[in-house]
N, C-alpha and C positions, 0 to 999 in steps of 0.2 A: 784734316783737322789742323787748326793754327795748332802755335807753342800752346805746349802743355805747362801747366800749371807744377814749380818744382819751385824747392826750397834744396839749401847746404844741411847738411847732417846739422850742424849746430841749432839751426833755426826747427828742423825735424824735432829735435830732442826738447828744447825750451816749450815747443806748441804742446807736446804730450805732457811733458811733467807739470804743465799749467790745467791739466785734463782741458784742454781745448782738440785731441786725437788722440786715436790708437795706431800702432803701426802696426803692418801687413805686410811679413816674411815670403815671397812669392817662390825661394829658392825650392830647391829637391830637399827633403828631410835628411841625406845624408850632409849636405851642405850645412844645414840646420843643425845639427849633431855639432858640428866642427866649431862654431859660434853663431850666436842671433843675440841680438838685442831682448834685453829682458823685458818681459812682459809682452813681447810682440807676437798676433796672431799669427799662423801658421796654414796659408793655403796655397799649395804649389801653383803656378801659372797655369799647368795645365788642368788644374783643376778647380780655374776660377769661373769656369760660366757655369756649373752646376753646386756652387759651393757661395758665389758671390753673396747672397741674399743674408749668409751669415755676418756679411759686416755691420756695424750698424751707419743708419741712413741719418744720425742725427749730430755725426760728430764727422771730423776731419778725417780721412784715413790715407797717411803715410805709407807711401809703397817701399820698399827696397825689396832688392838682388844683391846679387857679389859685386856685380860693376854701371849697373845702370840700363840695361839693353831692355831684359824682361821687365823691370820695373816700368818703364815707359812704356811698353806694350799693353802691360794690365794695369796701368793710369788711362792710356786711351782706350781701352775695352770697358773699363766700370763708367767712363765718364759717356759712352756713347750705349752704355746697358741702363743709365739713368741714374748715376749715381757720381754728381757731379764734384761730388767735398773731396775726392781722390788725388791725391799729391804725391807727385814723386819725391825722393829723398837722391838729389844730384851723388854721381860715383857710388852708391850702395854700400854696402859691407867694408868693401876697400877703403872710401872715401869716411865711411865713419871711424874707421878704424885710423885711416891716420890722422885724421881730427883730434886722437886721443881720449874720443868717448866710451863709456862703461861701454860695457857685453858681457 
């Protein structure tokens, strides 16, 4: 697959608070515990091909991880499962975090 489709944390967070997406927490729940971005859905990597169909198909959906690795693996697994509006959020967790954005 070419580059995948990413945006900077900043530009992640302006697309959702514009309700133009949701973002999609890919980490382990203990990860999740530690911080996540508010309001962001919550489906492990590994449990995104029998869980995907809960995202919705009608809006943007922002992926992050801690550092960017998984997030890029389940932007290219939704986008090759047929669901093509999936965007990474470049650096994840870290990179939002030192953005200096809420969580």
């Amino acid at each position: 697959m070419d580059k995948l489709p990413q945006v900077s944390p900043a530009e992640a967070a302006q697309a959702v608070e514009s309700g133009a997406g949701v973002f999609l927490d890919v980490r382990e729940p203990w990860e999740r515990e530690q911080i996540h971005i508010k309001g962001s859905l919550s489906i492990p990597i590994r449990d995104l091909p029998v869980r995907f169909a809960e995202l919705p198909a009608d809006q943007d959906v922002y992926v992050y991880c801690q550092h960017g690795v998984r997030s890029l693996r389940a932007v290219e697994f939704l986008i090759t499962s047929g669901r093509p509006r999936a965007i990474d959020v470049a650096g994840g967790m870290a990179a939002w975090r030192q953005a200096g954005l809420p969580a």
